[in-house]
C-alpha positions in Angstrom: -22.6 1.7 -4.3 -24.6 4.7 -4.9 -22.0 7.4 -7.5 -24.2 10.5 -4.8 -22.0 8.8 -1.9 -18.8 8.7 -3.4 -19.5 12.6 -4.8 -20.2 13.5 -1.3 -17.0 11.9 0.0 -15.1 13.4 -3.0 -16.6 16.9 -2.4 -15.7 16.9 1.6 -12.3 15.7 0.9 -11.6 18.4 -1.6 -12.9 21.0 0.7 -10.7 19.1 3.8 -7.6 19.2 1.3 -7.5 21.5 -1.3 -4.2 19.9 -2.7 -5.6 16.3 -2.9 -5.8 14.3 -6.3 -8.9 11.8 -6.9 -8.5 9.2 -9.4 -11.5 7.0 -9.5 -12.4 4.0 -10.8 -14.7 1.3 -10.8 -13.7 -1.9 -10.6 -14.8 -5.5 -8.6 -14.0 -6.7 -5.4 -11.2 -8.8 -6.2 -9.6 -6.2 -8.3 -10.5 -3.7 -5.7 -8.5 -5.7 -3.2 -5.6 -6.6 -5.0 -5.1 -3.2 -5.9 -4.6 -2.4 -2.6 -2.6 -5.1 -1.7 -0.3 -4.2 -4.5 -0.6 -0.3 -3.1 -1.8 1.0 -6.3 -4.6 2.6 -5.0 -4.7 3.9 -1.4 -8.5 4.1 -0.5 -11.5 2.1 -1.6 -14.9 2.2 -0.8 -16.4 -1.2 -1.7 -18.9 -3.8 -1.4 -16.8 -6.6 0.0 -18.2 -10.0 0.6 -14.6 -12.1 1.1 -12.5 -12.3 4.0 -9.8 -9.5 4.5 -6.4 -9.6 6.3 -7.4 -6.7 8.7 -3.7 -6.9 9.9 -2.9 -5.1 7.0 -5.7 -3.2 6.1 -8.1 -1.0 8.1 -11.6 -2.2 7.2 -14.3 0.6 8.5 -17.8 -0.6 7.7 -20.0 2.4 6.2 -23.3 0.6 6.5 -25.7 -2.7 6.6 -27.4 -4.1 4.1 -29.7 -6.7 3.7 -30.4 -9.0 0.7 -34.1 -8.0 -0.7 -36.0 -9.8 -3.5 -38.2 -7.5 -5.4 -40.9 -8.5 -7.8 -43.5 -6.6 -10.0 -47.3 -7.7 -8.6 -49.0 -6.2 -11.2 -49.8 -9.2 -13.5 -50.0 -11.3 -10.7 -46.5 -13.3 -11.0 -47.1 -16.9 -9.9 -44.1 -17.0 -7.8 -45.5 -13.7 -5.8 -46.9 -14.6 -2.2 -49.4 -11.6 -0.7 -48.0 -10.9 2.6 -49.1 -8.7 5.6 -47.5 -4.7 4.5 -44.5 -4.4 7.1 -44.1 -7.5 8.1 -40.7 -8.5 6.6 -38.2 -7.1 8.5 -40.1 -5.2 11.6 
């Protein structure tokens, strides 16, 4: 997750509340998760790839994202196919 998003989010909030109190941390999923289950943390913003129990928690997707594989084509790389610029993912 890109630290500019979360200093954006952080900035508007502070501006929103004056009052509030940010405590951030980074952490993975499965400790992300937990520690909202366990209501030590009451907000996350995180890349999530497991099932949730939406029934407790309020799940608001930010954005898609796809998968990408990137490889350097200067030297050539055997395992580097030449494909037609644009055509993945028009």
């Amino acid at each position: 997750m890109p630290a500019d998003f979360v200093a954006a989010v952080v900035v508007q909030l502070s501006r929103q509340y004056p009052r509030i109190v940010f405590h951030l941390e980074a952490a993975d999923a499965g400790m992300t998760l937990r520690a909202l289950e366990a209501r030590n943390v009451d907000l996350a913003v995180a890349h999530i790839n497991v099932p949730i129990a939406e029934e407790r928690m309020r799940v608001d997707v930010l954005y898609h994202d796809s998968p990408m594989i990137v490889a350097d084509t200067a030297d050539g790389h055997r395992l580097v196919v030449p494909t037609v610029m644009g055509s993945a993912g028009d």
